[in-house]
C-alpha positions as CSV (number, residue, x, y, z in Angstrom):
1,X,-1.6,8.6,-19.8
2,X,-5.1,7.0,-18.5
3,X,-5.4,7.5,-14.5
4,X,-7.1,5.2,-13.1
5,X,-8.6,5.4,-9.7
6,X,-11.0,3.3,-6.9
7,X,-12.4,4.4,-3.7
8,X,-14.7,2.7,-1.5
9,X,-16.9,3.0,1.3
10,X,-17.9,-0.2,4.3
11,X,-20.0,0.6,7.0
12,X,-21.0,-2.2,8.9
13,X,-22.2,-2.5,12.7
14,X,-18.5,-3.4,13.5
15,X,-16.3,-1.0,11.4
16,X,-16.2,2.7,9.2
17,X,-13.6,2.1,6.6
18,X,-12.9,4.4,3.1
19,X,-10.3,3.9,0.9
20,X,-9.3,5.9,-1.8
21,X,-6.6,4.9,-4.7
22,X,-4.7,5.9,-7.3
23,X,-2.8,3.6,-9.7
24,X,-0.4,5.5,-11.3
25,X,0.2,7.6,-8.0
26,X,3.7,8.1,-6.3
27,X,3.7,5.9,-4.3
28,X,2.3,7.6,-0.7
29,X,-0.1,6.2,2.0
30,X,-2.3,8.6,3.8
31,X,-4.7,8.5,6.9
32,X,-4.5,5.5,9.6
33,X,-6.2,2.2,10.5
34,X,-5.5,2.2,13.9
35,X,-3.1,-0.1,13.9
36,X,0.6,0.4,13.2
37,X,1.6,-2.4,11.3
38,X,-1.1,-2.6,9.7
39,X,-0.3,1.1,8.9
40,X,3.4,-0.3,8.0
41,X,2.0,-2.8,5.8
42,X,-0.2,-0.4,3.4
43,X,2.5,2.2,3.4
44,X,5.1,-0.4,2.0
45,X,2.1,-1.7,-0.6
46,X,1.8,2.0,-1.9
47,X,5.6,2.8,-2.3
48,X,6.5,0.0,-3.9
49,X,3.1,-0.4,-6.3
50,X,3.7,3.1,-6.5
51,X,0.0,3.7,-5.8
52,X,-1.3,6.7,-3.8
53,X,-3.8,5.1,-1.0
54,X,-5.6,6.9,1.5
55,X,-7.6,5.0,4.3
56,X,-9.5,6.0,7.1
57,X,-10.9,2.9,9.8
58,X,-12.6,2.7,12.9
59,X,-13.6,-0.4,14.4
60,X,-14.6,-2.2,17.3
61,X,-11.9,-5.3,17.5
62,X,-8.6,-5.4,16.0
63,X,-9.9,-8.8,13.7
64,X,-12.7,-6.6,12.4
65,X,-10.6,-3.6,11.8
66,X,-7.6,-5.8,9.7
67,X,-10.6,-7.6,7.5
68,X,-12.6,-4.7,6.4
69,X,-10.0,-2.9,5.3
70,X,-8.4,-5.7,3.2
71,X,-12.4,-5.8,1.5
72,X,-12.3,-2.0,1.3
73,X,-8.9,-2.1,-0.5
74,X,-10.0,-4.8,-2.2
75,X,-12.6,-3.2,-3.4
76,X,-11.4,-0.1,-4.9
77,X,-8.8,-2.0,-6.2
78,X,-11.2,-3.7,-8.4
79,X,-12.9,-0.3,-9.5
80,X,-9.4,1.2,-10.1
81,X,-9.3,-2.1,-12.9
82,X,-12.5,-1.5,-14.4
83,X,-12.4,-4.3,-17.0
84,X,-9.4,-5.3,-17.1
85,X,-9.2,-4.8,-20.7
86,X,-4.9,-3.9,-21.7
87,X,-3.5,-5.3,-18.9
88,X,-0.4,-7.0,-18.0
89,X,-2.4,-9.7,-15.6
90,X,0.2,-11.3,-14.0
91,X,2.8,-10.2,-11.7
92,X,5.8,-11.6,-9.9
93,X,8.5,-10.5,-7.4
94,X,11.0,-11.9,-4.9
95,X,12.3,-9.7,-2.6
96,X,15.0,-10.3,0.2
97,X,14.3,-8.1,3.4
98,X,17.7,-8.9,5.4
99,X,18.0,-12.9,6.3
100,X,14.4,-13.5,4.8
101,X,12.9,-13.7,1.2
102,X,9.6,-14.0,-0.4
103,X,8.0,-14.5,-3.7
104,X,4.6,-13.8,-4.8
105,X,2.6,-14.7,-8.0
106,X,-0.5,-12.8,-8.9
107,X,-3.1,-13.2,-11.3
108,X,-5.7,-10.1,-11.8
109,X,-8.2,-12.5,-13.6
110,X,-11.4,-13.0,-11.2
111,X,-10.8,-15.7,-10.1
112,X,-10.1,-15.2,-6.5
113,X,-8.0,-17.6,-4.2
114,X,-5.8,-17.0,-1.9
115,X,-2.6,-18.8,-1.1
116,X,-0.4,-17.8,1.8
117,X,2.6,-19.4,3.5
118,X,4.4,-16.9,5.7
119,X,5.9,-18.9,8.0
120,X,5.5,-16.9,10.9
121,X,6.7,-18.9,14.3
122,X,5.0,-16.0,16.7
123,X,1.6,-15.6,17.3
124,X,2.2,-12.0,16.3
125,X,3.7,-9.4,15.1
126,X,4.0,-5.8,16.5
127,X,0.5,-4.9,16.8
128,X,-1.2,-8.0,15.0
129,X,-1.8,-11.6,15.7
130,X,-1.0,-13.7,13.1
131,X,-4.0,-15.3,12.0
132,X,-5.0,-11.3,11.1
133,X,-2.2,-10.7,9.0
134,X,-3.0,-13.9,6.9
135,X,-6.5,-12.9,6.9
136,X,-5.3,-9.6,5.7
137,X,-4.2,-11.1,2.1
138,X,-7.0,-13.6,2.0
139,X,-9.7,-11.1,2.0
140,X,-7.6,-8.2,-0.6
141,X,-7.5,-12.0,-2.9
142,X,-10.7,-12.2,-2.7
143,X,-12.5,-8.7,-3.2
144,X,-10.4,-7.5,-5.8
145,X,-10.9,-11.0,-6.5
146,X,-7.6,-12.5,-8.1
147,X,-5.4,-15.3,-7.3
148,X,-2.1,-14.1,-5.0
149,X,0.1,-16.6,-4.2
150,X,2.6,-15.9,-1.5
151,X,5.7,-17.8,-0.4
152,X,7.8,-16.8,2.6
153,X,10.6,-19.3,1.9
154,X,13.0,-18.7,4.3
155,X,13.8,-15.8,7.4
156,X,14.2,-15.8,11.1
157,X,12.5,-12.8,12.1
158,X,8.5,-12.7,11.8
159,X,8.8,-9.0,10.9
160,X,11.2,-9.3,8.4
161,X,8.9,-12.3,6.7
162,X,5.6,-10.0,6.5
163,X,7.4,-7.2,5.1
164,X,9.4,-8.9,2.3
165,X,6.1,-10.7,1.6
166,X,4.0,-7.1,1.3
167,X,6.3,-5.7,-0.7
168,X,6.6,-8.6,-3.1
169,X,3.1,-8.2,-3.4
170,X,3.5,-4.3,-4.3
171,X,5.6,-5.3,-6.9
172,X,3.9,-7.8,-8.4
173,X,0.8,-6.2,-8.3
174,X,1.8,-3.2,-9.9
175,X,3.8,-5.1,-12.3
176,X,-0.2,-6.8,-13.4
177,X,-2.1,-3.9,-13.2
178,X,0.3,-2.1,-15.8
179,X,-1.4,-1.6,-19.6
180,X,0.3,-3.9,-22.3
181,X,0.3,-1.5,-25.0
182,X,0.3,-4.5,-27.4
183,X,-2.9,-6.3,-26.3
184,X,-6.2,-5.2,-27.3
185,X,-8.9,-6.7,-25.3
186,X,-9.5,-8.3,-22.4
187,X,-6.1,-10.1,-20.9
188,X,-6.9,-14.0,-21.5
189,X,-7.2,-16.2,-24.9
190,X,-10.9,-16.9,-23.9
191,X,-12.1,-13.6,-24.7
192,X,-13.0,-12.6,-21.0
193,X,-11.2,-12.4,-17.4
């Protein structure tokens, strides 16, 4: 079986980030960003892809820290893909975590967007405000670039919301990224992602 992998590299006046990834991994998350739920967040994206993903940050605000490393990911996610050619392209999960429950819809064509309803009703959570953790899946959408929709449609704890909602997203992405052994070519009717 083909392994495919991605790192990257941003060095910027603000941050240091690397980030180095494995597909078809087992599913572990190496090295720290600093901040804990961010930390929280990528080790739940790599069990439940069942990617291996090692990232090392340093930064100079928390904002700056939490958005360069979605681009970093972002980015090696998009080397780890190559050219798409054999792959599923879309994903989907819902996933409960407790009272809450989230659903999210990806498409690894490039065509980025980002849509992202969490309905948080703190300004933060653990270690993070907010707007950061949004900002978080806007940017990964983005630089991998593909469309990821994601739907927190019901929970009472803010914690509970983001972590159904990442893991979701594991699923779903790893459920994309997976080679359809049938399909020869690129993943779309036009001939092209």
């Amino acid at each position: 079986m083909e392994r495919r992998g991605g790192a990257f590299k941003r060095e910027t006046a603000e941050t240091n980030v690397k980030v180095q990834i494995a597909l078809e991994g087992e599913g572990k998350f190496s090295g720290t960003t600093g901040l804990k739920f961010l930390d929280h967040m990528l080790t739940l994206l790599a069990y439940h892809s069942f990617m291996d993903l090692t990232v090392e940050a340093n930064w100079d605000l928390k904002h700056h820290g939490v958005e360069d490393v979605a681009i970093t990911l972002g980015q090696a996610l998009s080397e780890a893909l190559g050219d798409r050619e054999r792959i599923a392209r879309f994903g989907y999960a819902l996933v409960p975590m407790d009272e809450a429950l989230a659903e999210v819809a990806v498409d690894l064509a490039k065509r980025p967007h980002a849509a992202v309803n969490l309905g948080l009703s703190t300004p933060g959570v653990e270690d993070l405000a907010a707007e950061d953790i949004l900002h978080f899946f806007q940017s990964l959408a983005t630089t991998i670039p593909a469309a990821i929709h994601i739907n927190v449609r019901y929970g009472l704890n803010d914690h509970h919301k983001v972590e159904a909602a990442v893991k979701a997203l594991a699923i779903a992405l790893r459920n994309a990224w997976q080679r359809e052994p049938r399909r020869k070519g690129p993943p779309s009717s036009k001939g092209a992602v």
